[in-house]
N, C-alpha and C positions, 0 to 999 in steps of 0.2 A: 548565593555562593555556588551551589549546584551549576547554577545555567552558566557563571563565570567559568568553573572549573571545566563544565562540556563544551564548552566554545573554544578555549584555548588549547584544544586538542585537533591534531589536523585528521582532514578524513583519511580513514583506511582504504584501502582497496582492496573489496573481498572479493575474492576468486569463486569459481561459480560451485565449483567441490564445499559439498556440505550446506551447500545454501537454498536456501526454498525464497525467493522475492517477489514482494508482494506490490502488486501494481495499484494505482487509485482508485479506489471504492471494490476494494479485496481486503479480504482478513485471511489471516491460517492462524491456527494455534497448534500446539502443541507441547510435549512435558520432557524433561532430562533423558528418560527411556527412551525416545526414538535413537532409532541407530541407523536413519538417514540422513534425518536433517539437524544441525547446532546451530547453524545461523536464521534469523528473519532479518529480513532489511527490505528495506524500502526509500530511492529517495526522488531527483525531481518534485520536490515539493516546494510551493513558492507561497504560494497562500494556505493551501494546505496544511494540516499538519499530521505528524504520525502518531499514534499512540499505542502505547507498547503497556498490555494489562499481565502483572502478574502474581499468582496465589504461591507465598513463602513457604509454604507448609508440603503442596506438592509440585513445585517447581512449572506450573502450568502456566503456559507462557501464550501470549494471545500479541500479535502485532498489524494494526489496521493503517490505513494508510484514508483518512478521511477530507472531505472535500466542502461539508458544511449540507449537503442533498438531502439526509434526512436525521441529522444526528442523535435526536434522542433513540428514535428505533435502531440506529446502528450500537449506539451505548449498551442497549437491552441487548444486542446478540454477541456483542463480546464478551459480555458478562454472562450470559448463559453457556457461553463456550467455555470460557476459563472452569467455572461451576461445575460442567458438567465431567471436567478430569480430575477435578482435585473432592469431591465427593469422598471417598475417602477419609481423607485426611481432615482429624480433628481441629490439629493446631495452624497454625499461620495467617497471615492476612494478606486481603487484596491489596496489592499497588498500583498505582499509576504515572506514568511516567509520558507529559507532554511537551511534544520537541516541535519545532515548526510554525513558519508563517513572518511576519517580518511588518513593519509599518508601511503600508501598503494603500497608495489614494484614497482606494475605494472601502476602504476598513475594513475589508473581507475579513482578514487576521483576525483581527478586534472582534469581530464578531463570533467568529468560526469560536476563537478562544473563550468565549462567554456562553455560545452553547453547550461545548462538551464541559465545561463545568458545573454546569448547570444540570446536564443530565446525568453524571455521576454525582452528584449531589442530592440527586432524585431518587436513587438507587436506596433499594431497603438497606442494603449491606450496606456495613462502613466500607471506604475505597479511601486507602491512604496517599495523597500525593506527594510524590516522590521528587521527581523533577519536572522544573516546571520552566521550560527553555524556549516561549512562545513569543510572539507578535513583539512588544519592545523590547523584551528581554536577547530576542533573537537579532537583529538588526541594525545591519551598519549604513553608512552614507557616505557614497562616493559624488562627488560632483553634483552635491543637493539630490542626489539621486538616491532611495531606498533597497537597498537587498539584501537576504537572509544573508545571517552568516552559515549553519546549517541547512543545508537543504537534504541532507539522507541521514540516516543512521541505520546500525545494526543492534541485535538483541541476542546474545551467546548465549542460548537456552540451558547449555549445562551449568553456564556460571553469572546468571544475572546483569553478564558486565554490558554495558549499554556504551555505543561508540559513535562518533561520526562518521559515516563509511559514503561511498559513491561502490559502484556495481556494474564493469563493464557488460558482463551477460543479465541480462532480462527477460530471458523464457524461461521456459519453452512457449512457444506461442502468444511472443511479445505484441504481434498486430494485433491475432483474433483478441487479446484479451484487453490488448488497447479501442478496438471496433466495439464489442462489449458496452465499454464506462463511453465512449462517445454520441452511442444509440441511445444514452441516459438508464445504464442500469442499477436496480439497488444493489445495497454492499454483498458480496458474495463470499461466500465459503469456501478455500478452492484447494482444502488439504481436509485428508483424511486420517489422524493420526494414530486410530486403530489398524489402521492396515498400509501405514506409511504412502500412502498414493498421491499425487497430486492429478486433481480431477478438473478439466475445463471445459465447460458446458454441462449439457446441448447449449446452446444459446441462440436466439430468434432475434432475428428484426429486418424488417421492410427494406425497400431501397433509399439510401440517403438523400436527404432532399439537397438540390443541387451541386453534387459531387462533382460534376463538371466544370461546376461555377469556380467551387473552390479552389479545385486540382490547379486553373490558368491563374490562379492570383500569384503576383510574388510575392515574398518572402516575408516582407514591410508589411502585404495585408491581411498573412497569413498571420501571423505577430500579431495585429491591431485586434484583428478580430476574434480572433478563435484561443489567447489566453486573459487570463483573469489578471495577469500583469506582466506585461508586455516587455517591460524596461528588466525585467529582473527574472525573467528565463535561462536555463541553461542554456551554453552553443546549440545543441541540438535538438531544439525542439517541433523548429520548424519540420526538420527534415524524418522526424517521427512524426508528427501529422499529416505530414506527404505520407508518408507508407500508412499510417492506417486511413487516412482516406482512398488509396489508392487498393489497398486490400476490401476494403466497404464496394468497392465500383466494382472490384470482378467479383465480389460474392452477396451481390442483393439481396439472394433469397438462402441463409446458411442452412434452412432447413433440408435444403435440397445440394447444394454442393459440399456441406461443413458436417452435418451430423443427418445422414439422409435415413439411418438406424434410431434415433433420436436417443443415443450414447452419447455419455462424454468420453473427450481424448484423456485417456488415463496415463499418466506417468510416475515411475521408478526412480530411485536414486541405484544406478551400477556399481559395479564394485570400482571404478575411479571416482564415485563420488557427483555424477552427473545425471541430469536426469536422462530418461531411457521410454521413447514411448512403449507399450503395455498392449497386445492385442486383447480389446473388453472381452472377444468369446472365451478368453483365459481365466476370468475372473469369476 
């Protein structure tokens, strides 16, 4: 009834004021008290799916954006994150709330969904599911053809309320953090919610192997090859793997053109509610 009731709600369009978003294999948490960020969201998810952890008691709110890479050890760090803000507080319990992924050839779904259950079922803590909006439950059929019906959502940190959202802005530093998960990185932490910051990096990796190869393929091979389901991609996704392979080509080595201080780029939400880069010697 859950996954019926969040399906027949069309996405929102969340404006980039007040929003922190969280790319694939990124987590942020955070509690009611920030007085930057109310929204998490995350979408582009196809096989994917998002999970949105959070403690009733102190409103600690965790939203990961998982791809199936390592999931039990991702499970252990959203839940040490949630924990470690609501300490405190006596009363409430964990929730969980799993939205994403769709019936998909290659079962990725299917699968993906049977890990993170499994690894919150592993958990010492009880973890209550909440909603549970996943693989069949998620998926329509056009033309014998499979595609989510959700593919984003958002999580209103001051009010629990959980939406289907799409998000035309995706930074700050939508490539590097897209170059990041394509170098094969694990889930990362990329907000500080004691000091409202959102932090990216240092981050390291080599030259990509045949960048040149990829960059001349069109569109069709870029598709075939490089997602996990081809047929059921947003419009745009090709033309974001052009940009982050094309950002990968002019910075091979980020330790020396990206982070040559071995800093990360730190950012602010300004008083319009937008992030704001932060000079690190200020910190």
């Amino acid at each position: 009834e859950k996954a019926k009731l969040l399906r027949s709600q069309p996405a929102q369009i969340v404006e980039p004021k007040g929003l922190l978003y969280v790319q694939q294999r990124e987590f942020a948490v955070t509690t009611p008290k920030d007085g930057s960020v109310s929204i998490l969201g995350s979408d582009d998810a196809t096989t994917c799916h998002i999970v949105v952890l959070r403690h009733t008691g102190s409103g600690a709110t965790c939203l990961t954006h998982c791809d199936g890479s390592d999931t039990e050890a991702e499970v252990s760090l959203i839940m040490s994150s949630v924990k470690s803000l609501s300490n405190s507080t006596g009363c409430g319990r964990l929730e969980v709330h799993l939205v994403g992924g769709f019936n998909d050839d290659r079962q990725l779904s299917q699968k993906l969904t049977n890990q993170l259950l499994r690894a919150f079922d592993l958990q010492p803590e009880d973890v209550h599911l909440v909603t549970f909006c996943v693989t069949e439950l998620n998926d329509r059929e056009e033309q014998d053809i499979h595609f989510p019906i959700i593919y984003g959502i958002a999580v209103n940190v001051k009010t629990a309320e959980i939406f289907p959202a799409t998000f035309p802005v995706k930074g700050p530093d939508e490539d590097l953090r897209s170059a990041h998960i394509l170098t094969g990185a694990p889930l990362t932490n990329i907000y500080d919610a004691k000091t409202e910051q959102l932090r990216i990096g240092p981050y390291f990796w080599g030259p990509f192997p045949h960048v040149d190869f990829w960059l001349e393929q069109d569109d069709a091979q870029i598709l075939q090859n490089l997602s996990t389901s081809p047929l059921a991609e947003p419009p745009h996704f090709v033309s974001h793997i052009r940009s982050t392979l094309t950002f990968l080509k002019e910075h091979p080595f980020p330790s020396r053109s990206l982070f040559p201080d071995r800093k990360p780029r730190i950012y602010k939400k300004n008083e319009e509610g937008l992030w704001e880069q932060v000079c690190s010697d200020k910190i």
